[in-house]
N, C-alpha and C positions, 0 to 999 in steps of 0.2 A: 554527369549528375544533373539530377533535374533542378530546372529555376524555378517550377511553380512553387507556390504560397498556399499551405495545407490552410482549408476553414479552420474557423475558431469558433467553438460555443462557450462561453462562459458560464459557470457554476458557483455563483457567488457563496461564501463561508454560512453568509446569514439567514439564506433561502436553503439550507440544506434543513432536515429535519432534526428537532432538539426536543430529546429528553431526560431533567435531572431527577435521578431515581435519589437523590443525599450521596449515597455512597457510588452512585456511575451518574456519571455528566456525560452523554453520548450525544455525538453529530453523525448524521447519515447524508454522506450524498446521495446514494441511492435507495428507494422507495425500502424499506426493512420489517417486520416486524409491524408493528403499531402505526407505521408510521407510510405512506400510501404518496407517491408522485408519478403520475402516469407519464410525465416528461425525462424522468428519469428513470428508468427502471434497470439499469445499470447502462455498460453500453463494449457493447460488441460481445466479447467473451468476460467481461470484469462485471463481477454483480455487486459487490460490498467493497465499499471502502467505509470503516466506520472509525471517525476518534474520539477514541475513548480516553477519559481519565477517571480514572479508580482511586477513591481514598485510601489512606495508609490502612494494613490490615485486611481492607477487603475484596470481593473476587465474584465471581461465577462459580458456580457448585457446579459440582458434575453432571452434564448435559450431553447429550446424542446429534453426530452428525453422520452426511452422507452425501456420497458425490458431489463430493467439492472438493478444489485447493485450497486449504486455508493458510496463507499467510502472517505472523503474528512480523510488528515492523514497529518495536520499541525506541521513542524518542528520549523521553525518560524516567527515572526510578528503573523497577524490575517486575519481572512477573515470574512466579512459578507454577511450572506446567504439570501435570501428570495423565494420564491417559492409560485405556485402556490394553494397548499394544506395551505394557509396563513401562512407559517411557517417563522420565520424571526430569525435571535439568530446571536451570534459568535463565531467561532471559533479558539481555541488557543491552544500551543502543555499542552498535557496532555489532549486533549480532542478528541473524538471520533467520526464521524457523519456518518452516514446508511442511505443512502435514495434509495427507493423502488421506480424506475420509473415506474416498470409495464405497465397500459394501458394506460398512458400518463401524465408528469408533463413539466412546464416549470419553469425554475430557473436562477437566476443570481447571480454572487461573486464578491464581491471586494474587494480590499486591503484597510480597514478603516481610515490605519495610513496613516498620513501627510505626514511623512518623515522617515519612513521604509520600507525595502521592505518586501515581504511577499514571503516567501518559504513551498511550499505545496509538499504533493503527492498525486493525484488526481487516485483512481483506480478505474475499473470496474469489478464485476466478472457475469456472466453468469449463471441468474438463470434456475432450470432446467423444466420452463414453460413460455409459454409469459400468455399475459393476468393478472396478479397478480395487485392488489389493490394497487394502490401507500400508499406509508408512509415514515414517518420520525423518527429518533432516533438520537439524541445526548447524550455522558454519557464524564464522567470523571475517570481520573485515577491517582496515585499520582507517584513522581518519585520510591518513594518505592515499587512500585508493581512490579515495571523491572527493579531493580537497581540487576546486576548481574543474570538474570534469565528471561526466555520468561514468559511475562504477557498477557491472551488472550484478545483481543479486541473484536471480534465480532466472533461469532459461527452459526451454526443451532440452537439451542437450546438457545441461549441469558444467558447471565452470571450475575451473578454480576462485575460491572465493565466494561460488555461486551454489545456490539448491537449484535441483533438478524439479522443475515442475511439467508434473501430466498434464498437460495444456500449449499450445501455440500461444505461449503471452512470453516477455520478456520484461522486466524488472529492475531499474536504475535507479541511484540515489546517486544525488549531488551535494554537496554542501558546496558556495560560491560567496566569493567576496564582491564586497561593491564594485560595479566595474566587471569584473569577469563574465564570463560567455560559458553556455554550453551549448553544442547543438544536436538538433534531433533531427536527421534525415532520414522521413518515410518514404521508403519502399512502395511500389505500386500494390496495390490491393493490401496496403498497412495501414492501421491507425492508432494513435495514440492518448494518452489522458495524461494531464500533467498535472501535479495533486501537490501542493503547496501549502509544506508542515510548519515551516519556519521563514522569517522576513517578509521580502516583497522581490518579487521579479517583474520583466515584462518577455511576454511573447509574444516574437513579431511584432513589438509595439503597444501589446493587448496590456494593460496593470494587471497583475494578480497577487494579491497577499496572504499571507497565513492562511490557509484553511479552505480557502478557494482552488476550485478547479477547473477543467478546462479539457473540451474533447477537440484534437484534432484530425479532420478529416480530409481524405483525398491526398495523396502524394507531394513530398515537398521537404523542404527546408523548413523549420523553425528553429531560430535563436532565441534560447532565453539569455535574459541580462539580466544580472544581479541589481537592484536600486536598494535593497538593503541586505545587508549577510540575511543570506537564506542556505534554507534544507528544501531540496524538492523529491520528489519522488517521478519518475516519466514510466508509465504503460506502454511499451512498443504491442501494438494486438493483433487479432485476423481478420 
């Protein structure tokens, strides 16, 4: 196993781009829509990480995608999906959703609840074809599978536990008590993004809190350590 120490860029929470529309309060770490950073313009195969909180009641109307993965990655309240592939369900934390825009779907979300709001992470990664067969995957996972410890979500390969995503990216969530460890060992020609939903950790040392992220480059070990109950999310990439 290698001893090198992968670089760290940091991604502060406050430097990310913010727009409150009343009814969506949205954070962009990478460049989106309206919102323009030539320093970030995703990184590597991951283009979107966006979070969103949605007021009770409201949503996204029915909108058109393509060639992308879209991952929907609920912290909490819910969201209800539907799409054109008739697929309709909902989403809630501990649960997982994969959808395959490929050669064209249209889809809409909403926040169900009356009188909660709904907090999401809306990401896209970059599969390495256009043209691909739309589809959908939803799965579940227990607080036990990432209590102190990365649980995979979605892989190339599809797990148990995990969606099958059309892309070389792989997908972990951690929940970690103060004091606890998880570690990320990159692979050579790997990199990763660690996206930090909930608390404060540190990586390799580096502080990261809520909402802050963080690219690591070049092969190596990184330890995250908990300094406050957190949720993180890690990109293993290409």
């Amino acid at each position: 196993m290698s001893t090198a120490t992968p670089r760290i860029i940091r991604r502060p929470a406050a430097e990310r781009g913010h727009f409150d529309h009343g009814w969506l309060d949205t954070w962009h770490s990478f460049s989106f829509a309206g919102y323009m950073d030539p320093r970030f313009m995703g990184f590597r195969n991951l283009r979107v990480i966006n979070e969103d909180f949605v007021a009770a009641g409201a949503g996204f109307p029915t909108h058109p995608h393509r060639d992308m993965e879209i991952v929907t990655y609920v912290v909490s309240g819910a969201v209800a999906h539907k799409d054109s592939m008739g697929n309709g369900s909902t989403i809630r934390p501990g649960e997982i959703q994969r959808m395959t825009a490929g050669t064209g779907i249209t889809h809409s979300e909403f926040n169900p609840l009356a009188e909660t709001p709904l907090h999401l992470l809306q990401i896209w990664i970059l599969p390495p074809a256009a043209g691909l067969k739309p589809s959908y995957e939803q799965l579940a996972y227990t607080e036990a599978d990432r209590a102190d410890r990365l649980h995979l979500l979605a892989s190339p390969e599809g797990s148990t536990g995990g969606v099958k995503l059309n892309a070389d990216a792989r997908i972990y969530t951690a929940t970690l008590r103060p004091g606890a460890e998880a570690v990320v060992d990159l692979a050579p020609g790997r990199h990763a993004w660690v996206q930090v939903v909930k608390g404060a950790v540190t990586a390799n040392g580096e502080a990261l809190r809520a909402g802050d992220g963080a690219a690591l480059i070049e092969p190596g070990r990184v330890v995250l350590g908990c300094v406050e109950a957190a949720e993180v999310l890690v990109f293993d990439l290409m």
